[in-house]
C-alpha positions in Angstrom: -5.3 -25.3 -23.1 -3.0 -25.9 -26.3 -0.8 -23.1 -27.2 -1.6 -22.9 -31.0 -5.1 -21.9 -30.4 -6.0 -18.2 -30.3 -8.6 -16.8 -28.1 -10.5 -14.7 -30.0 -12.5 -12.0 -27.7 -14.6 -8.7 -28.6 -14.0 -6.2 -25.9 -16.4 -3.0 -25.4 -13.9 0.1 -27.1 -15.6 2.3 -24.6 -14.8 0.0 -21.7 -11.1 -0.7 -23.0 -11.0 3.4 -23.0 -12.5 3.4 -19.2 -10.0 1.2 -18.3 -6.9 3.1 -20.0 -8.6 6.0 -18.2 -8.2 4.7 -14.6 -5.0 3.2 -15.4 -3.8 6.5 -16.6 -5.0 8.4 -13.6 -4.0 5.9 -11.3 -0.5 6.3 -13.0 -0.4 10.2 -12.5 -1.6 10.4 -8.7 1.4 7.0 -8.1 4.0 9.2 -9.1 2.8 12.5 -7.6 3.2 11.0 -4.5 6.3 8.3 -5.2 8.6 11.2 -3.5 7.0 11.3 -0.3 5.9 7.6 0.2 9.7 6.9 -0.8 10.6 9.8 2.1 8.2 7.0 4.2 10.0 4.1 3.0 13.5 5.4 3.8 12.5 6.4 6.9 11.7 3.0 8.0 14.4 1.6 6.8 16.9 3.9 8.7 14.4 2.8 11.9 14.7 -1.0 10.7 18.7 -0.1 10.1 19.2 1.0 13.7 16.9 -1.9 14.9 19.7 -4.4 13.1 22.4 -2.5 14.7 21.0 -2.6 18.0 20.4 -6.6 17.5 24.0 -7.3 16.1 25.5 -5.2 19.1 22.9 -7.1 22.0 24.5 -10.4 20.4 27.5 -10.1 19.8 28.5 -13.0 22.1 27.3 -15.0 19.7 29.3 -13.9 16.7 31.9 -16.2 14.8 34.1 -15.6 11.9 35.3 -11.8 12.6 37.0 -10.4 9.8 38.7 -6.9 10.3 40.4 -4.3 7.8 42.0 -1.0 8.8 42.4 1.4 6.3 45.2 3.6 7.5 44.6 6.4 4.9 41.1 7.0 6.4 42.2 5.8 9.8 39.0 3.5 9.5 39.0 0.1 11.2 36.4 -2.5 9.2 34.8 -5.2 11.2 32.4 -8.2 9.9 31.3 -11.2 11.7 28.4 -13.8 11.6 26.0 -14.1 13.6 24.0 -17.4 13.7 20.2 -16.8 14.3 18.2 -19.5 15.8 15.3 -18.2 14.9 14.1 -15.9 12.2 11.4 -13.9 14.1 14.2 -12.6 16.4 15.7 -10.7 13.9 13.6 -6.8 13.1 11.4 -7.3 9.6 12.6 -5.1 7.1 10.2 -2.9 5.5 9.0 -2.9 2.2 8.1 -0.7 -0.7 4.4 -0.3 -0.5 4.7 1.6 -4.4 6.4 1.2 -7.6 8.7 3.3 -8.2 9.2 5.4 -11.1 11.9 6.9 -12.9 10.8 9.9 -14.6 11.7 8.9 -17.9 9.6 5.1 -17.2 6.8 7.4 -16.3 6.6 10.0 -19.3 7.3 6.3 -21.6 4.1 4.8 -19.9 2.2 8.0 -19.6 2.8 8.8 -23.6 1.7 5.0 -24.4 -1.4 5.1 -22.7 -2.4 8.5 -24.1 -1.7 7.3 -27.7 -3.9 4.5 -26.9 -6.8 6.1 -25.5 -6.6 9.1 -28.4 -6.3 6.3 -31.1 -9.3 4.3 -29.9 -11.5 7.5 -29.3 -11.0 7.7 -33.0 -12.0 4.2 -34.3 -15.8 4.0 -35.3 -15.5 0.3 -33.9 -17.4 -0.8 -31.2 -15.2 -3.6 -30.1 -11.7 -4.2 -29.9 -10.0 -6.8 -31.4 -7.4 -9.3 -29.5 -4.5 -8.0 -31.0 -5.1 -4.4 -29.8 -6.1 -5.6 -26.3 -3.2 -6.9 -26.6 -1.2 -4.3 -27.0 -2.6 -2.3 -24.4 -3.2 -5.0 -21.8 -0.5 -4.2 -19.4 -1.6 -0.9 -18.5 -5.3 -2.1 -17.6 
């Protein structure tokens, strides 16, 4: 497809509202409960944390290039070293975020645009949308 043509679609307003709608609701109930899926995801990573410890410590026989560094003013002693893994299925899969998250300002930004949008189009007396305002409100949809 060249990019100098336009596509030019009509889109249902009511269904462009519908969709604004869900996205808006689906937005709200995310970030009610981004503080306790995030309490979820740090508590697998703290398990998947202490699974890496326990791997680097069972092979440590293995380990090449130790670097250390004492810091006498904390009386801390700093040690790195590689280890080389065979294989990558030995090593414990770290978790991953299974949500977005959300500061709060992103979410009142998002949450204002997608109002404004759906309170705008309630108003038009069109029945379609045009491209440009899909456009514009595509990403939330």
């Amino acid at each position: 497809m060249s990019r100098g043509k336009a596509i030019s679609v009509k889109i249902p307003t009511q269904r462009v509202i519908a969709g604004l709608e869900a996205s808006l609701a689906k937005l709200e109930a995310n970030y009610a409960t981004q503080e306790a899926s995030e309490a979820k995801y740090e508590k697998a990573m703290e398990v998947w944390r202490n699974e890496l410890k326990e791997f680097a410590i069972a092979n440590i026989s293995k380990a090449e290039n130790f670097r250390t560094n004492y810091r006498s003013y904390n009386n801390r002693l700093n040690i790195d070293y590689d280890i080389i893994v065979a294989n990558e299925k030995e090593l414990p899969v770290e978790p991953e975020r299974e949500h977005d998250l959300l500061r709060p300002h992103e979410y009142r930004e998002q949450k204002e645009e997608i109002t404004n949008a759906i309170r705008i189009l309630k108003m038009t007396d069109e029945e379609v949308v045009n491209t440009s305002t899909y456009n514009a409100v595509a990403r939330y949809l």
